[in-house]
C-alpha positions in Angstrom: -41.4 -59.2 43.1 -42.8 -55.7 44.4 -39.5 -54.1 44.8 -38.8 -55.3 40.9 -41.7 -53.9 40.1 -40.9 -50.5 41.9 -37.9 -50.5 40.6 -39.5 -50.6 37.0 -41.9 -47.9 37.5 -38.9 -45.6 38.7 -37.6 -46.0 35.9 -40.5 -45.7 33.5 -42.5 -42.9 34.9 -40.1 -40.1 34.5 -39.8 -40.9 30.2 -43.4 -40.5 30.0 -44.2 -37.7 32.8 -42.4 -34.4 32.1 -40.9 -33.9 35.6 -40.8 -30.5 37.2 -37.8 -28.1 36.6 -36.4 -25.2 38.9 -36.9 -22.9 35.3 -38.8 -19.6 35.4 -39.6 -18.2 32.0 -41.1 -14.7 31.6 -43.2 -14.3 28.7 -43.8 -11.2 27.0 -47.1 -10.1 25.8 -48.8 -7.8 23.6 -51.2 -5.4 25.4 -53.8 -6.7 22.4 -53.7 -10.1 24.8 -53.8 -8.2 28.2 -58.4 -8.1 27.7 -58.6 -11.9 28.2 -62.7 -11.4 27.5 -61.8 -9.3 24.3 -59.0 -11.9 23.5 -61.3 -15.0 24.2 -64.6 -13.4 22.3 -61.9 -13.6 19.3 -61.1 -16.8 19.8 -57.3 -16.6 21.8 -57.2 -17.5 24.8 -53.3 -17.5 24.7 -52.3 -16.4 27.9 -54.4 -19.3 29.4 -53.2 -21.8 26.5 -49.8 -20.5 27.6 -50.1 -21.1 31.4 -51.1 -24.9 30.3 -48.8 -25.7 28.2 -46.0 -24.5 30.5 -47.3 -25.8 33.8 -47.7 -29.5 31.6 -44.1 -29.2 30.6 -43.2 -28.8 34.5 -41.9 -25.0 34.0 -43.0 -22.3 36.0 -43.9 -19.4 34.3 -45.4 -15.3 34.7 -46.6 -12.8 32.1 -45.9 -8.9 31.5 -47.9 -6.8 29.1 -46.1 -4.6 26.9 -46.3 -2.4 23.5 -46.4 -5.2 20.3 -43.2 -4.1 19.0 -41.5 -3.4 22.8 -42.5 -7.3 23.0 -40.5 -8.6 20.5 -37.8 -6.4 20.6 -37.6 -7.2 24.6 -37.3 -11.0 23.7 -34.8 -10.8 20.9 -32.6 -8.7 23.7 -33.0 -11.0 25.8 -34.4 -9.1 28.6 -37.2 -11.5 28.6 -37.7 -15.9 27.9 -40.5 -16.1 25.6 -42.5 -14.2 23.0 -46.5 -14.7 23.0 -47.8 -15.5 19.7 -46.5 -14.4 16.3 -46.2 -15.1 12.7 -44.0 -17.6 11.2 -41.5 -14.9 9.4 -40.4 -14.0 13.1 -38.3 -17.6 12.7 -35.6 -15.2 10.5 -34.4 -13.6 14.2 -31.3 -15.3 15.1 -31.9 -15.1 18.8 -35.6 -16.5 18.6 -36.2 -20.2 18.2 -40.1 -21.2 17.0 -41.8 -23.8 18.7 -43.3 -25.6 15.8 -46.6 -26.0 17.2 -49.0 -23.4 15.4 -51.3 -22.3 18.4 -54.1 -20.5 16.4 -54.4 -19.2 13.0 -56.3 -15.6 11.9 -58.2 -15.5 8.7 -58.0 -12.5 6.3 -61.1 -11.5 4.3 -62.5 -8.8 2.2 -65.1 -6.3 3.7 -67.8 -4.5 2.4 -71.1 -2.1 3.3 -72.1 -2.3 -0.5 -73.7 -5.7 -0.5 -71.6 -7.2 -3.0 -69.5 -10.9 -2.3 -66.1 -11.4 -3.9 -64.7 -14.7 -4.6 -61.5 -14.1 -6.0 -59.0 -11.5 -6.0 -59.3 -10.8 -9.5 -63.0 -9.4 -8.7 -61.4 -6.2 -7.3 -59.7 -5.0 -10.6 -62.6 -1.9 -10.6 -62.9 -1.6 -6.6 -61.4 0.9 -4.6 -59.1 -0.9 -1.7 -58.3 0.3 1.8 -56.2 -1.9 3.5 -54.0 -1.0 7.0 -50.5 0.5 6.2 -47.5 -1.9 6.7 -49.6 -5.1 6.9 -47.2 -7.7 5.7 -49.9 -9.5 3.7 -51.0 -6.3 1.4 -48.3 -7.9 -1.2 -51.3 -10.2 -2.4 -53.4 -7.1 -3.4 -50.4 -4.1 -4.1 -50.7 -4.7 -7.7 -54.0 -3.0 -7.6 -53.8 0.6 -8.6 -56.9 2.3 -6.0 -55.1 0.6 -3.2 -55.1 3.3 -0.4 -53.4 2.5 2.9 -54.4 3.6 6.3 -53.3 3.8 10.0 -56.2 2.6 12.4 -59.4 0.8 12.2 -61.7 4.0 12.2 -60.4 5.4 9.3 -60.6 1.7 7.3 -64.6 1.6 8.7 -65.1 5.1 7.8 -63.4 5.5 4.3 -66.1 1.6 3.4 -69.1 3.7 5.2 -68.3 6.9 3.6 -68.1 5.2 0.2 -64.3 6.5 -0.4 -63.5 2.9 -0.7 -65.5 -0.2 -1.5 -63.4 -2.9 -0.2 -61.4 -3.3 3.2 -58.9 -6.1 3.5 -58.4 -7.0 6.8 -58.1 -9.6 9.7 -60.8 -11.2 11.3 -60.4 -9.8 14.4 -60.1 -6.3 13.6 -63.3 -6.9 11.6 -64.7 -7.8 14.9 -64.1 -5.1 16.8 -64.9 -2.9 13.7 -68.6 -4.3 13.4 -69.8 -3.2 17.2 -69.6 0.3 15.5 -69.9 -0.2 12.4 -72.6 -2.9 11.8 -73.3 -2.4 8.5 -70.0 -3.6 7.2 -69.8 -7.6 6.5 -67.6 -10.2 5.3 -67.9 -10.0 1.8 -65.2 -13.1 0.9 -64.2 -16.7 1.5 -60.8 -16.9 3.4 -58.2 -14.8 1.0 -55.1 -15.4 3.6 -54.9 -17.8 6.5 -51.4 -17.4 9.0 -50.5 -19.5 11.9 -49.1 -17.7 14.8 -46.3 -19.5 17.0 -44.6 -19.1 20.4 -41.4 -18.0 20.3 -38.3 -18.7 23.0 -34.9 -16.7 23.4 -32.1 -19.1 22.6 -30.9 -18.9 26.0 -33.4 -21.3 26.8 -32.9 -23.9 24.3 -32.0 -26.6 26.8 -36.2 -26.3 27.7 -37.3 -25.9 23.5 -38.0 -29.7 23.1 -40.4 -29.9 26.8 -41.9 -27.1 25.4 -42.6 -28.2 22.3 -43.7 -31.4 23.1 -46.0 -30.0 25.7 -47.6 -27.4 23.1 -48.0 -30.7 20.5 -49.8 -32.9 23.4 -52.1 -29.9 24.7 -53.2 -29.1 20.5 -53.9 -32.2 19.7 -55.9 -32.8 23.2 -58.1 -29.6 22.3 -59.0 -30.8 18.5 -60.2 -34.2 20.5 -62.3 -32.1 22.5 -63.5 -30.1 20.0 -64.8 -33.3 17.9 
């Protein structure tokens, strides 16, 4: 009777246990992720999140901090396993696969030191934009003619408290980091853009996508429980 019964949890355990593979993956990262307290205060933890869901899907795993474009680039060339955390358009790589588990989401709002609130985008027709150059969600505000387009944070913050613009468009976190020096500018919108950001693998390691997916599924949905 026992050694039927052993021989049933032998064959049980390992479908519902992911078992522990001889894989390394190295994971590229953005330097934005390398300030773990700066990435945390923003709500990422990613390189922990990361370290999770790998070590629950039985794959080793290490981390190294590079440029945000040397990151990608690195993993499309395959000179490294795994991409941190990107937006969904980065599926159009041929050498990347997406794991289809969206790991965080950043919200974009309008900014402003002027006190006023806008609730739609048609409120800006006779406002003066600043926005960050290349941002690939400026196409929901380009059709506005005092659009003006800039390269860092400072000169966004500066051009709002300076009164050259009157409205900054801009991601959460940037507006974060903005407001320790500039605290008189505040949100001044409900959410105008939302974007999930994925995890992204070189093909060369599609024989570990589906672990790693259903890994990233399991340890999402066990952080909303605890967040309930």
């Amino acid at each position: 009777m026992w050694k039927q019964l052993l021989c049933l949890l032998v064959v049980i355990y390992p479908a519902t246990v992911m078992t522990k593979t001889n894989e390394l993956m190295t994971i590229a990262m953005g330097e934005v992720y390398k300030d773990r307290e700066r990435a945390i205060e923003h709500g990422i933890d990613l390189e922990g999140d990361l370290r999770a869901i790998y070590s629950n899907a039985g794959i080793d795993s290490q981390f190294i901090f590079l440029p945000p474009e040397r990151a990608i680039r690195s993993v499309i060339d395959g000179e490294y396993d795994a991409l941190d955390m990107r937006l969904a358009t980065l599926k159009t790589e041929d050498q990347l696969l997406r794991v289809n588990v969206p790991l965080a989401s950043i919200n974009y709002y309008f900014y402003a030191s002027n006190g006023k609130f806008y609730n739609r985008l048609e409120d800006l027709k006779d406002e003066i934009v600043v926005a960050f150059h290349g941002s690939r969600h400026t196409n929901k505000i380009k059709h506005y003619k005092r659009i003006y387009f800039v390269h860092d944070l400072e000169q966004a913050a500066l051009m709002l408290t300076k009164n050259r613009a009157t409205v900054w468009f801009s991601s959460e976190p940037k507006y974060r980091e903005a407001k320790k020096r500039f605290p008189q500018i505040k949100i001044a919108s409900p959410i105008i853009y939302q974007s999930s950001l994925y995890h992204y693998i070189h093909f060369s390691k599609a024989h570990l996508f589906d672990k790693i997916e259903a890994s990233a599924k399991a340890y999402v949905n066990d952080k909303k429980k605890k967040d309930l």
